[in-house]
C-alpha positions as CSV (number, residue, x, y, z in Angstrom):
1,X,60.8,-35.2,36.1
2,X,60.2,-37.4,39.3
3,X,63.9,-37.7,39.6
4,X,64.6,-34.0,38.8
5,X,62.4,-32.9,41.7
6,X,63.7,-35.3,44.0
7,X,67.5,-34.4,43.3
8,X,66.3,-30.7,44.4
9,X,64.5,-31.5,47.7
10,X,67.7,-33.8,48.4
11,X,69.9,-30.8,47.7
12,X,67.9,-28.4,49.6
13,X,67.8,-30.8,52.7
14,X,71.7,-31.0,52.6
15,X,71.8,-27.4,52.5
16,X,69.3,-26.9,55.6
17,X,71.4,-29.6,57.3
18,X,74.7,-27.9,56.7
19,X,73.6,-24.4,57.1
20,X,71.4,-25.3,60.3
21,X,75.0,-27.2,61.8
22,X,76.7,-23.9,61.0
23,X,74.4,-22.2,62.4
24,X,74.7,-23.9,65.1
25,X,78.5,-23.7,65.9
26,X,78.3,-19.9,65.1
27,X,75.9,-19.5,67.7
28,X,77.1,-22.0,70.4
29,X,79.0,-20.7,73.5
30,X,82.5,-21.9,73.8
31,X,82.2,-24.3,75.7
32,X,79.7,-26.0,73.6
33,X,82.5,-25.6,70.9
34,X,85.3,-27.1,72.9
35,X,83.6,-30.1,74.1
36,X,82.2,-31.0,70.6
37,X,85.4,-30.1,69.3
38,X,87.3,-32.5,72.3
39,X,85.1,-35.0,71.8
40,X,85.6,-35.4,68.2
41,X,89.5,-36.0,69.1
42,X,89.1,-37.9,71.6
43,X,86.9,-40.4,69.3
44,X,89.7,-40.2,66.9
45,X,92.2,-42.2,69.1
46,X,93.5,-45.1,69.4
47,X,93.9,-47.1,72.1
48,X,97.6,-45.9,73.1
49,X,96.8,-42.7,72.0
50,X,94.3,-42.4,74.5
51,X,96.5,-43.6,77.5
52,X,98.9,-40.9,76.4
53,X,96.6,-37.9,76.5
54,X,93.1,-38.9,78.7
55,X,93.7,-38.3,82.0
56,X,90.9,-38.3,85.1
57,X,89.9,-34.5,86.3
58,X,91.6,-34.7,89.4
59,X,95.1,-35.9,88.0
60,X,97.8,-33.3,89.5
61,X,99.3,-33.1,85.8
62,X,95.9,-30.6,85.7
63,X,98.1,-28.4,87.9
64,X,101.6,-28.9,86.5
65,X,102.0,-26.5,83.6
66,X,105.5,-24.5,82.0
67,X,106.5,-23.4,78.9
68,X,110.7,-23.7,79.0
69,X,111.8,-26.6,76.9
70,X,111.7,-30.2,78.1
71,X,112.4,-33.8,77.5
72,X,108.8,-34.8,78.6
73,X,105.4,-33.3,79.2
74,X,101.9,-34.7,80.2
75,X,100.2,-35.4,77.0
76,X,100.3,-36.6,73.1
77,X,102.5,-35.0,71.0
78,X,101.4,-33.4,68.0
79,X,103.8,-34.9,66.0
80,X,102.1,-38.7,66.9
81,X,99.0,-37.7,65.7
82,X,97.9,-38.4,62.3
83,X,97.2,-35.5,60.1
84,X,93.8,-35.7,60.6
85,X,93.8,-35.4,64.6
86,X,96.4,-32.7,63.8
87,X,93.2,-30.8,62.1
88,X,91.4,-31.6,64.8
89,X,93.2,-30.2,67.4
90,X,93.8,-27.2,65.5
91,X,89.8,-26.8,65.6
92,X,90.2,-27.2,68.9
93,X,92.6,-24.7,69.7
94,X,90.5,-22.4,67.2
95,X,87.3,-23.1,69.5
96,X,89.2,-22.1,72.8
97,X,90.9,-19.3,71.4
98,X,90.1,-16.0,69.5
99,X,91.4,-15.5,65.9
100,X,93.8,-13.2,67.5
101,X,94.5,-15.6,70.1
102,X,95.4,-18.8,67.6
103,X,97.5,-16.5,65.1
104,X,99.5,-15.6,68.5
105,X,99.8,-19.5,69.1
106,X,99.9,-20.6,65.7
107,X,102.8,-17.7,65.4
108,X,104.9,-19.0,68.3
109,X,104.5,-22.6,67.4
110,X,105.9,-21.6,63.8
111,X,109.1,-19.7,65.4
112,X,110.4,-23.2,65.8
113,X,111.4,-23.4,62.6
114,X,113.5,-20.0,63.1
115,X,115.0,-21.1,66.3
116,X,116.0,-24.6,64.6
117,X,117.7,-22.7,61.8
118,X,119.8,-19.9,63.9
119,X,120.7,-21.7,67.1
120,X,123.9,-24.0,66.2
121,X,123.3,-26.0,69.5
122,X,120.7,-26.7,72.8
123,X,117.1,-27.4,73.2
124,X,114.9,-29.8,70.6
125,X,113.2,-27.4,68.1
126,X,110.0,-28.7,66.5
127,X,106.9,-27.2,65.5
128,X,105.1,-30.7,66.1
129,X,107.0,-30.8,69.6
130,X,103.2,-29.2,71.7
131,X,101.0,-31.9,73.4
132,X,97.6,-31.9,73.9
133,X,96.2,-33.0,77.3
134,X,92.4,-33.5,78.5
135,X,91.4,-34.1,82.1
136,X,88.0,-35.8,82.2
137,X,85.5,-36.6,79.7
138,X,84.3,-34.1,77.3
139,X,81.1,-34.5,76.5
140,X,77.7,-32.6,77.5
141,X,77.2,-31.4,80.7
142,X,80.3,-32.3,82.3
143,X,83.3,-31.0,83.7
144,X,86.4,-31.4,82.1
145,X,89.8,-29.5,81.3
146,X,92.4,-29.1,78.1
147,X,95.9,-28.2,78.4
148,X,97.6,-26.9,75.0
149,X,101.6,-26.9,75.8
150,X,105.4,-26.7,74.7
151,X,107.5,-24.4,74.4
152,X,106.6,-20.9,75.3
153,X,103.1,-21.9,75.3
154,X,100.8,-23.3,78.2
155,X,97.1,-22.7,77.3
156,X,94.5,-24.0,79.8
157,X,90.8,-24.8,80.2
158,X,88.7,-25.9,82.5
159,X,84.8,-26.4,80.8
160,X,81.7,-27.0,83.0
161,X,78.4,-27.9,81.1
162,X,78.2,-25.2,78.4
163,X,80.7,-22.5,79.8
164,X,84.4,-22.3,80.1
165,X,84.7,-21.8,83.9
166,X,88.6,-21.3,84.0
167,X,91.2,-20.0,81.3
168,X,94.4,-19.8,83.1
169,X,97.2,-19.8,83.2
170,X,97.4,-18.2,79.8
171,X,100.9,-17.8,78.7
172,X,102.5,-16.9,75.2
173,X,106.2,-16.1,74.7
174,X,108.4,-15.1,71.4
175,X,112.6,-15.5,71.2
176,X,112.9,-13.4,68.8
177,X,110.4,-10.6,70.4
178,X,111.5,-8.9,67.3
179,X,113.4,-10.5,63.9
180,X,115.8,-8.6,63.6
181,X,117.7,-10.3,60.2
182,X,115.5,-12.1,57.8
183,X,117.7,-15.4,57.8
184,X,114.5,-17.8,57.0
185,X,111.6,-17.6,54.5
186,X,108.4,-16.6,56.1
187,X,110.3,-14.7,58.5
188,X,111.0,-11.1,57.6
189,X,112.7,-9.1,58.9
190,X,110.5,-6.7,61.6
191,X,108.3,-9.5,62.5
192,X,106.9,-9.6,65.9
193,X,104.2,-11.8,67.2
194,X,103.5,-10.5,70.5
195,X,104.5,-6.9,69.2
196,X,101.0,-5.1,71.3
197,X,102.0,-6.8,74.1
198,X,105.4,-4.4,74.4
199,X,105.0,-1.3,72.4
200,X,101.6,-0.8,74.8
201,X,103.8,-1.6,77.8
202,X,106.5,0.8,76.1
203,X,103.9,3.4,75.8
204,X,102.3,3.6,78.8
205,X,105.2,3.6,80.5
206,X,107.5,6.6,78.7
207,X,104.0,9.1,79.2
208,X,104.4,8.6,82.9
209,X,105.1,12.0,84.5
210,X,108.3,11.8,86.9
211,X,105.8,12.5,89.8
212,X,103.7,8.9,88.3
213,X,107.0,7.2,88.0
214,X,107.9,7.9,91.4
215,X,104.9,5.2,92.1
216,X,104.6,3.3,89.2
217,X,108.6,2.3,88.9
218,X,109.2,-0.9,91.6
219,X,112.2,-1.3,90.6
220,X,115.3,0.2,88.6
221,X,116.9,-3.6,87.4
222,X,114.0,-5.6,85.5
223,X,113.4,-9.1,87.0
224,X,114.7,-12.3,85.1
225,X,111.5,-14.2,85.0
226,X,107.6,-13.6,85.6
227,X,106.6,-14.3,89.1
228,X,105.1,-18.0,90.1
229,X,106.2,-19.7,87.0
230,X,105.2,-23.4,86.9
231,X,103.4,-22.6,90.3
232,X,99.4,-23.8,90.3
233,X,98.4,-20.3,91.8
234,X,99.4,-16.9,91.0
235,X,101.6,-15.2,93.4
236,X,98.9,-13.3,96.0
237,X,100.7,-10.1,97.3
238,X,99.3,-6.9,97.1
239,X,99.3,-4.6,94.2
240,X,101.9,-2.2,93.7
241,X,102.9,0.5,91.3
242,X,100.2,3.3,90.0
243,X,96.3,2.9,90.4
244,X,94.5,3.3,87.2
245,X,92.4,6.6,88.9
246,X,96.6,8.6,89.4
247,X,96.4,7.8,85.3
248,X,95.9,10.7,83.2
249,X,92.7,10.0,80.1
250,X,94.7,9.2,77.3
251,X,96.9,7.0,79.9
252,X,93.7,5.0,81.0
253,X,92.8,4.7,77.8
254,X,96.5,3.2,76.7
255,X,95.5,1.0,80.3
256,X,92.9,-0.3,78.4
257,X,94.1,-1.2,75.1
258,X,97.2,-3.1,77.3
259,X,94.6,-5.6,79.1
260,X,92.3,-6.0,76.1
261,X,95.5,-7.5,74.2
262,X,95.6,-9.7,76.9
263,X,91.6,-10.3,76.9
264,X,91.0,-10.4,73.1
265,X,92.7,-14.0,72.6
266,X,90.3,-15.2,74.2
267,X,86.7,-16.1,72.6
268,X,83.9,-13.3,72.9
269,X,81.8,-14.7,75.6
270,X,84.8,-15.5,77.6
271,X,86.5,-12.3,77.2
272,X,83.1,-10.3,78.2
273,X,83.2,-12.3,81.5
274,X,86.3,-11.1,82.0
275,X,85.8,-7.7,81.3
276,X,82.5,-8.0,83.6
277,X,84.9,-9.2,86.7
278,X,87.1,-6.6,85.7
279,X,84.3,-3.7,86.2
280,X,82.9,-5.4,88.7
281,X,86.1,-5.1,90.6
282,X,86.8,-1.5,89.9
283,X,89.2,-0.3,87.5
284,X,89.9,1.8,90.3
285,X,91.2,-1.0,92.1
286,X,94.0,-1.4,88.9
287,X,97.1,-1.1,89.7
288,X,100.5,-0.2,86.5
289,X,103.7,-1.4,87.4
290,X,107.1,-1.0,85.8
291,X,110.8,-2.3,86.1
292,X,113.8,-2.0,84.0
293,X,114.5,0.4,80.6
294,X,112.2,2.3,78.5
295,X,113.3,1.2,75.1
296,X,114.5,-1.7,72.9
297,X,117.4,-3.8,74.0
298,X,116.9,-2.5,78.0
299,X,115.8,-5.4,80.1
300,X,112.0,-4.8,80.8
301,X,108.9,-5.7,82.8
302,X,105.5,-4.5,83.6
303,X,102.7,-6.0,85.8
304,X,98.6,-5.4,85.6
305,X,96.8,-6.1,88.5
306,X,93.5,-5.6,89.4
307,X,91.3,-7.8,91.8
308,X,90.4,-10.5,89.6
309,X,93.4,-10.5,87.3
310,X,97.3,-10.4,86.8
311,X,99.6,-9.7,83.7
312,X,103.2,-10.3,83.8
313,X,105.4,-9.1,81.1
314,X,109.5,-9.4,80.7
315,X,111.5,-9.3,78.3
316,X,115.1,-10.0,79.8
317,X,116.7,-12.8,78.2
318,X,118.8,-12.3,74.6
319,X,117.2,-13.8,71.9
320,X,119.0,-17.2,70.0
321,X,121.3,-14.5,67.9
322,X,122.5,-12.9,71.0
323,X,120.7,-9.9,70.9
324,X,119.7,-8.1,74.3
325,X,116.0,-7.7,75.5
326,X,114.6,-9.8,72.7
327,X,112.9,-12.5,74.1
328,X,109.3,-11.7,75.6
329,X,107.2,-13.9,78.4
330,X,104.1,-13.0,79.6
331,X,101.1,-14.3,81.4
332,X,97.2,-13.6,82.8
333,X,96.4,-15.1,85.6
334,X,93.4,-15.4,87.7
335,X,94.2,-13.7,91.1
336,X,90.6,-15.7,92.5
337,X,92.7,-19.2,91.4
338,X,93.8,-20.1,88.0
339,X,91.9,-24.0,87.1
340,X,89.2,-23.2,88.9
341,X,90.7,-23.5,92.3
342,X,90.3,-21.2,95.0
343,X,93.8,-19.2,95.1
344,X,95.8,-20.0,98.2
């Protein structure tokens, strides 16, 4: 009997413990996520692993980001981790980013595979081929940054005590934007990861009137890149295009669904401070531009940009099967500084 009761109060501790550590990860801010999570990688590694992705907070590898293929990057690959730091940095990711936001990076990683499969020569194509990079210590109360990067991702982080203080550059990027053929299990045909992120731009753009295009077109041949690529600080010239008050309701309210795809890959409490700079700002003070076509396979590009924001979309290139306008890039940026620098 003695043992029987003990067994129960053994098992109902555990369960306090492990529901009151839920508990506590459910209610923690995002910052308290990412450093837990951070920390518990870091104290996976050994010791080259560490000289490979710890760096101090002030390195200038903080600053260097891009998302095109390359030889090298800062950072330890994915695919030199074991499987269980793999898990671990995949909880991290899931900590920094929304559930929207990691099926969008989980997504891009996984288009990889497609790329490897179609292209018949060029750039390295690995799913494992993303490096994980942290500035500082993570651990309570400090300051300290993550970068999350290969190609056509660059994710980045700066945390300070129990808030994440900067989340820019953000950057996501599909080739295909759209599959076109299903030529690969797990891809079918249709499939579009960053699918919101155009047929919102699409939208918006083909209810303009052709008085509201005369302000909201910049120019009639789409641009080949975003602006500032690679750059440590978004580019600072004024807004152009259509302010969000010359917007029809319903066009406003397709405004708003546009940024929130944008904002909603990031976690809640980091997405409502950016909604509470946005107001803050003005929505007034947002500005629609457009370049290029109005529908599939017409080089296109729209930019957002309000006071404390900027979104860049184009979709220029061919994708790796040749077909036009079917490879998407697009950013948000902090126009106040993106890593928690003062924009210059």
């Amino acid at each position: 009997m003695r043992k029987s009761l003990l067994a129960v109060c053994s098992l109902m501790l555990a369960l306090v413990t492990v529901t009151s550590a839920y508990t506590y990860f459910r209610l923690a801010s995002s910052g308290e996520k990412m450093t837990a999570s951070a920390g518990a990688l870091v104290e996976s590694l050994d010791a080259e692993q560490r000289k490979t992705m710890l760096y101090p907070y002030e390195a200038e590898q903080r600053l260097g980001w891009h998302f095109i293929p390359k030889d090298e990057r800062k950072g330890l690959q994915m695919k030199f981790m074991t499987s269980q730091q793999r898990e671990m940095t995949h909880a991290l990711l899931k900590s920094a980013l929304s559930q929207v936001g990691y099926d969008k990076t989980t997504g891009i990683i996984s288009l990889e595979a497609l790329l490897k499969h179609v292209q018949k020569s060029g750039p390295i194509r690995d799913t494992e081929r993303y490096y994980v990079t942290i500035f500082g210590e993570p651990k309570e109360g400090s300051r300290w940054g993550l970068s999350f990067e290969g190609h056509h991702l660059s994710l980045n982080f700066v945390v300070e005590g129990d808030q994440v203080v900067s989340s820019t550059p953000q950057f996501f990027a599909t080739n295909p934007a759209v599959v076109k053929q299903s030529v690969l299990d797990g891809y079918p045909k249709g499939m579009a990861v960053l699918r919101d992120e155009e047929a919102l731009g699409f939208e918006l753009a083909n209810s303009l009137s052709a008085e509201q295009k005369e302000v909201a077109v910049i120019a009639d041949k789409c641009p080949s890149e975003i602006r500032n690529a690679g750059e440590p600080h978004p580019p600072l010239t004024a807004p152009e295009g259509i302010a969000y008050g010359k917007l029809t309701a319903d066009q406003q309210a397709t405004l708003k669904k546009l940024i929130d795809v944008y904002v909603s890959a990031m976690p809640a409490d980091v997405a409502a401070k950016r909604y509470a700079d946005l107001e803050a700002a003005g929505w007034n003070n947002i500005h629609f531009a457009w370049a290029g076509g109005y529908k599939d396979g017409i080089p296109h590009y729209y930019r957002v940009q309000g006071k404390t924001f900027l979104i860049e979309f184009v979709n220029a290139q061919p994708d790796v099967s040749g077909n036009p306008a079917n490879h998407i890039h697009c950013v948000w940026r902090d126009m106040r500084g993106d890593f928690a620098l003062e924009a210059k």
